[in-house]
C-alpha positions in Angstrom: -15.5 -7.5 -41.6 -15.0 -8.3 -37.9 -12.0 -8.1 -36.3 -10.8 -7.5 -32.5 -7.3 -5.3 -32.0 -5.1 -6.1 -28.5 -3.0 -2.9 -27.8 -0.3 -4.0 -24.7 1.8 -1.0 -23.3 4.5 -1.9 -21.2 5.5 1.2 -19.1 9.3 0.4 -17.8 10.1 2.6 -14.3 13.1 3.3 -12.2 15.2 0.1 -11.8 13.8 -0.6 -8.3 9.3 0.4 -8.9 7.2 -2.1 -10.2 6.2 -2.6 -13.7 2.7 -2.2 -15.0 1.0 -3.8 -18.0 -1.9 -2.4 -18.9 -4.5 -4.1 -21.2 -7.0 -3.1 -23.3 -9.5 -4.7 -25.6 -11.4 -3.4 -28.3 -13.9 -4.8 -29.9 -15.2 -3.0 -32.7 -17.4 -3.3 -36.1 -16.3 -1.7 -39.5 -18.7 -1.5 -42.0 -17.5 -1.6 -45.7 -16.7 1.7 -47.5 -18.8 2.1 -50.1 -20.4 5.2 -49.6 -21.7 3.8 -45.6 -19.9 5.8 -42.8 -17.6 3.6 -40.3 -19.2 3.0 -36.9 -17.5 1.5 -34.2 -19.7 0.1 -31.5 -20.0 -1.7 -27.9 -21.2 -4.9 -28.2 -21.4 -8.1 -26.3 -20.2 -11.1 -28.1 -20.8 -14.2 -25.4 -20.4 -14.7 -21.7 -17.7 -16.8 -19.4 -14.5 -16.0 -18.4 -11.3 -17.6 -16.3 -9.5 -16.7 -13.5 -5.2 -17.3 -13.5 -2.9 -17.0 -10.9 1.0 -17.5 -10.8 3.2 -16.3 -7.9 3.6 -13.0 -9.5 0.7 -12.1 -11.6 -3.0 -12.5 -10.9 -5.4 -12.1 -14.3 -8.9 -12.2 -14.3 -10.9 -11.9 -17.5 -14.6 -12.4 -18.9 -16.4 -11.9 -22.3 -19.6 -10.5 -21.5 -20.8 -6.8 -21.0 -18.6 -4.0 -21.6 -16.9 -2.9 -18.3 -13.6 -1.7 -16.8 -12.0 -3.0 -13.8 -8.2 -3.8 -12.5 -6.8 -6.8 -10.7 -3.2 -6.4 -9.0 -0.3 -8.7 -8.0 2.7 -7.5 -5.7 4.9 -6.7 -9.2 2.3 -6.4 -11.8 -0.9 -4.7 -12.3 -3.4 -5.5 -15.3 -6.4 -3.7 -16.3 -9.1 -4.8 -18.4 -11.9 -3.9 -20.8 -15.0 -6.0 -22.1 -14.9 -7.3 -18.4 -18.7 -8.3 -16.9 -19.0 -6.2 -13.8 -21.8 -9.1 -12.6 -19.0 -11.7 -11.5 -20.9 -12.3 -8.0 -19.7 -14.7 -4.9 -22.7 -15.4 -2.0 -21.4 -16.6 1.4 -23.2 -17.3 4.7 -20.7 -17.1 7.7 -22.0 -17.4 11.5 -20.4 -16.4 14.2 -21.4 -16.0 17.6 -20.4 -13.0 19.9 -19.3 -14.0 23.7 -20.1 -10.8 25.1 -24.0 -10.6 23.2 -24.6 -14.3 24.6 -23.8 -14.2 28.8 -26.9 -14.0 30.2 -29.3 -15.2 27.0 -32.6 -13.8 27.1 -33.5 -16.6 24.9 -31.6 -19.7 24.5 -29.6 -19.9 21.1 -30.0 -16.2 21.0 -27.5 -13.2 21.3 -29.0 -10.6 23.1 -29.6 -7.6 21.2 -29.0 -4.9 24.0 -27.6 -2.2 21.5 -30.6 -2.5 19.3 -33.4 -2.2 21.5 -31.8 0.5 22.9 -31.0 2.4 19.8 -27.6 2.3 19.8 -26.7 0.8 17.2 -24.7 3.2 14.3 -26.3 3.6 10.9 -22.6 3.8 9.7 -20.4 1.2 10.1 -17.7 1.6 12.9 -14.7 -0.4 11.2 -14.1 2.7 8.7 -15.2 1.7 5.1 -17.8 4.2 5.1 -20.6 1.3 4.7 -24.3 3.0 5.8 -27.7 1.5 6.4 -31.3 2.5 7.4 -32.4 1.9 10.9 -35.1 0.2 9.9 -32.9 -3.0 9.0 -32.0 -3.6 13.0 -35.1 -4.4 13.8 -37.4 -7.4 13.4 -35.6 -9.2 11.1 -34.6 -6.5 8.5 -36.3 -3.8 6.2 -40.0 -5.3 6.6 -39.9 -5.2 10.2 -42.2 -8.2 10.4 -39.2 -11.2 10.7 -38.6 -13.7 13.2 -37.2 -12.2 16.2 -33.8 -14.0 15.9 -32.9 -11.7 12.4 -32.7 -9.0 14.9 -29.4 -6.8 14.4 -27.1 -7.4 17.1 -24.1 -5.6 16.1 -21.7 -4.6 12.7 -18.8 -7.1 11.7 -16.1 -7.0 9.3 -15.5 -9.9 7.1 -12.6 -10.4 5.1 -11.0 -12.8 2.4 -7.3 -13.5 2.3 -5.1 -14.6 -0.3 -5.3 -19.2 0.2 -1.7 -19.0 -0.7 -0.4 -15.5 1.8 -3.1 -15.4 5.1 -1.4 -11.5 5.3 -2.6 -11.0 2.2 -6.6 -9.6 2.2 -8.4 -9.4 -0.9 -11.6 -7.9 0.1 -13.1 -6.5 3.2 -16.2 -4.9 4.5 -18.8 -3.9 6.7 -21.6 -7.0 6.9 -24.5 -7.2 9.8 -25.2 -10.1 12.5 -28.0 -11.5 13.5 -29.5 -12.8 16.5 -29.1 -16.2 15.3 -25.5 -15.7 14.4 -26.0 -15.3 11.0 -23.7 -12.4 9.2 -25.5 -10.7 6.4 -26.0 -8.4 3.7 -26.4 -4.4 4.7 -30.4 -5.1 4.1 -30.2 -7.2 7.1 -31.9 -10.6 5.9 -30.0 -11.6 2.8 -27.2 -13.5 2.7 -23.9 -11.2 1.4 -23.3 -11.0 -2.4 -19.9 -9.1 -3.4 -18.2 -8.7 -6.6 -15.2 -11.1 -6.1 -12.8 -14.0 -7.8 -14.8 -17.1 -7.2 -11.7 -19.3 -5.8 -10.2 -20.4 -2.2 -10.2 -17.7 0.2 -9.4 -17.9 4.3 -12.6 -16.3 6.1 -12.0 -13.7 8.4 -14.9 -12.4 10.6 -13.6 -9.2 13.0 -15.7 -7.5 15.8 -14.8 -4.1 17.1 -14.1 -5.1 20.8 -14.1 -9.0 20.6 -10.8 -10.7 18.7 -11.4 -12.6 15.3 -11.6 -15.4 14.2 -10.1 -16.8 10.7 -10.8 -20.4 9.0 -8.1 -23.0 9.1 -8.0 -23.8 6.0 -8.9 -22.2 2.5 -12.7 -22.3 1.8 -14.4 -22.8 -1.7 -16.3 -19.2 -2.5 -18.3 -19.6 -5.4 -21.1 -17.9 -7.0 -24.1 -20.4 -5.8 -22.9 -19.8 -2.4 -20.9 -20.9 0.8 -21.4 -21.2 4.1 -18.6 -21.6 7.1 -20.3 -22.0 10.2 -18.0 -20.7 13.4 -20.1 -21.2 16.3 -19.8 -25.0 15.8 -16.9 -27.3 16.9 -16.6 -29.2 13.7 -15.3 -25.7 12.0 -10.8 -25.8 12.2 -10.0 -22.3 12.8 -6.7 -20.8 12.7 -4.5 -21.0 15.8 -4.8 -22.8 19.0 -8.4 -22.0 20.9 -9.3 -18.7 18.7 -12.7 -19.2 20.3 -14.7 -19.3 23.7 -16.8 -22.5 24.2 -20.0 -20.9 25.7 -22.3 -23.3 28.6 -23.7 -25.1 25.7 -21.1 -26.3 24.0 -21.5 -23.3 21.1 -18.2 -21.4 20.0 -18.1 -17.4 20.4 -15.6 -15.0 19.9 -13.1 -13.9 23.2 -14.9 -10.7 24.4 -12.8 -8.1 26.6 -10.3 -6.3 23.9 -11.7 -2.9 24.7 -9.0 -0.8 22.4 -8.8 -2.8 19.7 -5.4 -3.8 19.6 -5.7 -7.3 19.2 -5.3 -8.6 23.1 -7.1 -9.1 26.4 -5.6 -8.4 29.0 -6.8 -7.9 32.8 -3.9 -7.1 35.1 -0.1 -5.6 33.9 0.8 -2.5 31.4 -2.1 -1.3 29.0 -5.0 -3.8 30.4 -8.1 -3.8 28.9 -10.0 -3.6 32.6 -7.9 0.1 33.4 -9.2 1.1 30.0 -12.9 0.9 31.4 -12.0 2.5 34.4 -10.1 5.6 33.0 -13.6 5.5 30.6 -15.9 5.2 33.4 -14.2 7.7 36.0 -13.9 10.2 32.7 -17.5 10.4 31.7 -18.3 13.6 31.4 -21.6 12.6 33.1 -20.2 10.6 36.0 -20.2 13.7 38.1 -18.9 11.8 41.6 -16.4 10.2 39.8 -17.7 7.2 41.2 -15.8 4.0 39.8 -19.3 1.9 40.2 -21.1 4.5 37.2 -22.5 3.0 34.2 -21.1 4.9 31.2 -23.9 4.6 28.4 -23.8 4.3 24.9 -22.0 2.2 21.8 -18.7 2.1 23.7 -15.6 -0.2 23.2 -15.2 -0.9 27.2 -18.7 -2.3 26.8 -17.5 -5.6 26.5 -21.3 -7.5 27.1 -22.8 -5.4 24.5 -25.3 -4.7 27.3 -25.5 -0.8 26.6 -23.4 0.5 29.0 -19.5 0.0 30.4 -18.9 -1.1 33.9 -16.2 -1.1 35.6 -16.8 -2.0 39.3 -20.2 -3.2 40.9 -22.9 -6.2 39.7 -22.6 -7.3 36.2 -19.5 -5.1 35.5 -17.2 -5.4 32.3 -14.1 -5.6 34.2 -15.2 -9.3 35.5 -16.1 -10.7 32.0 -12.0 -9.9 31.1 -11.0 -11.3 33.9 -12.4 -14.7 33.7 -11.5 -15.0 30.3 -8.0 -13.8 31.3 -7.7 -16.5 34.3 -9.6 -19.6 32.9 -8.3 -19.6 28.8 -7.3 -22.9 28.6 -3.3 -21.9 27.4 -3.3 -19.9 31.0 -1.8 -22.9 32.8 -0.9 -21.1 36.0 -4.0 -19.2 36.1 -2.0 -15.7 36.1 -4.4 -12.4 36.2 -1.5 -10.8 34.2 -1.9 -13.4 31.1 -2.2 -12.0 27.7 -5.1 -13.6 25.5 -3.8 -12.8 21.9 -5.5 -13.1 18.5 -5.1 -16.1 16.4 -5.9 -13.6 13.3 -2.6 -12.3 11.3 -1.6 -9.2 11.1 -3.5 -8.0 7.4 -2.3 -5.8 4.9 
């Protein structure tokens, strides 16, 4: 006889913490008793599954291989067993970075300073612990033999937020760009596979010292794939001129936010061009104190992901802030002591 038992616990807490439901399916097999021992077993009975969301709860469930996970709303949190852990979205952003394309060594390219210089991090610098092996920098991934435009030129975070709460993120982590602007997997070729909701999510691509960039609108993530292409004009992002328009007409992300904080500024309180100098006249190495020294390494005032933070003298960082500062088109008056803000909002 075949029979499936649903055991729901509601656990009530004080009058003003959230409830929790927690659910949990059993599906089992008892043999009849006539001298044959009962056996209860894990099985898997079909696949499929549904996704349903109401302002308060969010439930996702499958029939499929025997699994455990937990989805979460703001006042209710549902767990789940008999859920298949092989619900899979692919999605194939590009982005180009300002900073990795002045001065192209070849055009259509980002220049790839930080690589051929071995600077690049094995771990990923935006915190979620993510690790790769060298070897994926380089000529287009783990065989080392790609086209020269797979070439690592940096980490980025990508994010999916909530299409009905753009505070809201669902799932970020550590992805890999390419010379070509295209953000992939931790192996460095493929495109990125993640265990999410296949639904409407804004896209948000972060870089550590350039400011982000998130889609207009809700895009359609599903488990054949999607692609949102941010270096082109035909792409609505969110907020007025979130982007750069490079020489040839390409989109990039503003480059100068060397502390992170979400603006560029080059003149007033806390500007990003003092921050380079402070770094620059503080090198340990920089042993004259001179403010024209070339501080070396993977550093946040390096704003041209060239290797190394200027701050006075040819080619310096300082400059690339403060013609972003003076020309960005909402800069009507041309004032040095603008403040070029992120279009992205504030995620929790």
């Amino acid at each position: 006889m075949n029979f499936s038992k649903i055991n729901i616990e509601l656990k009530k807490h004080n009058k003003n913490r959230l409830s929790k439901i927690v659910l949990t399916i059993y599906s089992c097999l008892l043999l009849p008793l006539s001298g044959i021992g009962q056996t209860i077993e894990k099985f898997s009975i079909d696949t499929g599954g549904a996704s349903v969301t109401t302002p308060t709860i969010n439930l996702v469930y499958t029939i499929g291989e025997v699994n455990i996970a937990e989805r979460s709303s703001a006042t209710i949190q549902i767990s789940e067993g008999f859920l298949s852990c092989f619900i899979k979205i692919k999605i194939n952003p590009k982005v180009f970075l300002q900073g990795a394309s002045l001065n192209p060594e070849t055009t259509g390219l980002m220049n790839d300073d930080l690589r051929a210089l071995g600077l690049l991090p094995t771990t990923s610098p935006f915190g979620d612990g993510k690790t790769v092996n060298a070897s994926v920098f380089n000529l287009g991934g783990t065989s080392s033999l790609g086209a020269f435009k797979d070439d690592i030129v940096d980490w980025i975070w990508l994010e999916f937020r909530d299409e009905t709460d753009v505070s809201n993120i669902i799932k970020g982590t550590s992805v890999l760009l390419q010379r070509d602007g295209d953000v992939v997997a931790l192996d460095g070729v493929s495109d990125i596979s993640l265990g999410i909701v296949p639904k409407n999510y804004y896209i948000v691509l972060q870089h550590r010292n350039h400011l982000g960039v998130m889609s207009a609108n809700p895009v359609a993530v599903t488990e054949t794939g999607s692609a949102i292409n941010f270096i082109s004009n035909t792409t609505a992002t969110f907020g007025s001129n979130a982007q750069i328009a490079l020489a040839n007409g390409d989109l990039a992300l503003w480059a100068g936010d060397t502390n992170a904080n979400g603006q560029i500024r080059f003149s007033g309180s806390d500007n990003d061009a003092n921050i380079i100098k402070d770094a620059v006249l503080n090198d340990p190495s920089n042993g004259f104190n001179s403010a024209t020294y070339t501080s070396v390494g993977y550093l946040l005032i390096d704003v041209d992901l060239s290797g190394g933070g200027r701050f006075s003298g040819s080619d310096n960082d300082s400059n690339v802030i403060k013609d972003n500062v003076i020309q960005h088109p909402n800069n009507g008056f041309n004032s040095p002591t603008f403040t070029i803000s992120t279009t992205v909002p504030v995620g929790n």
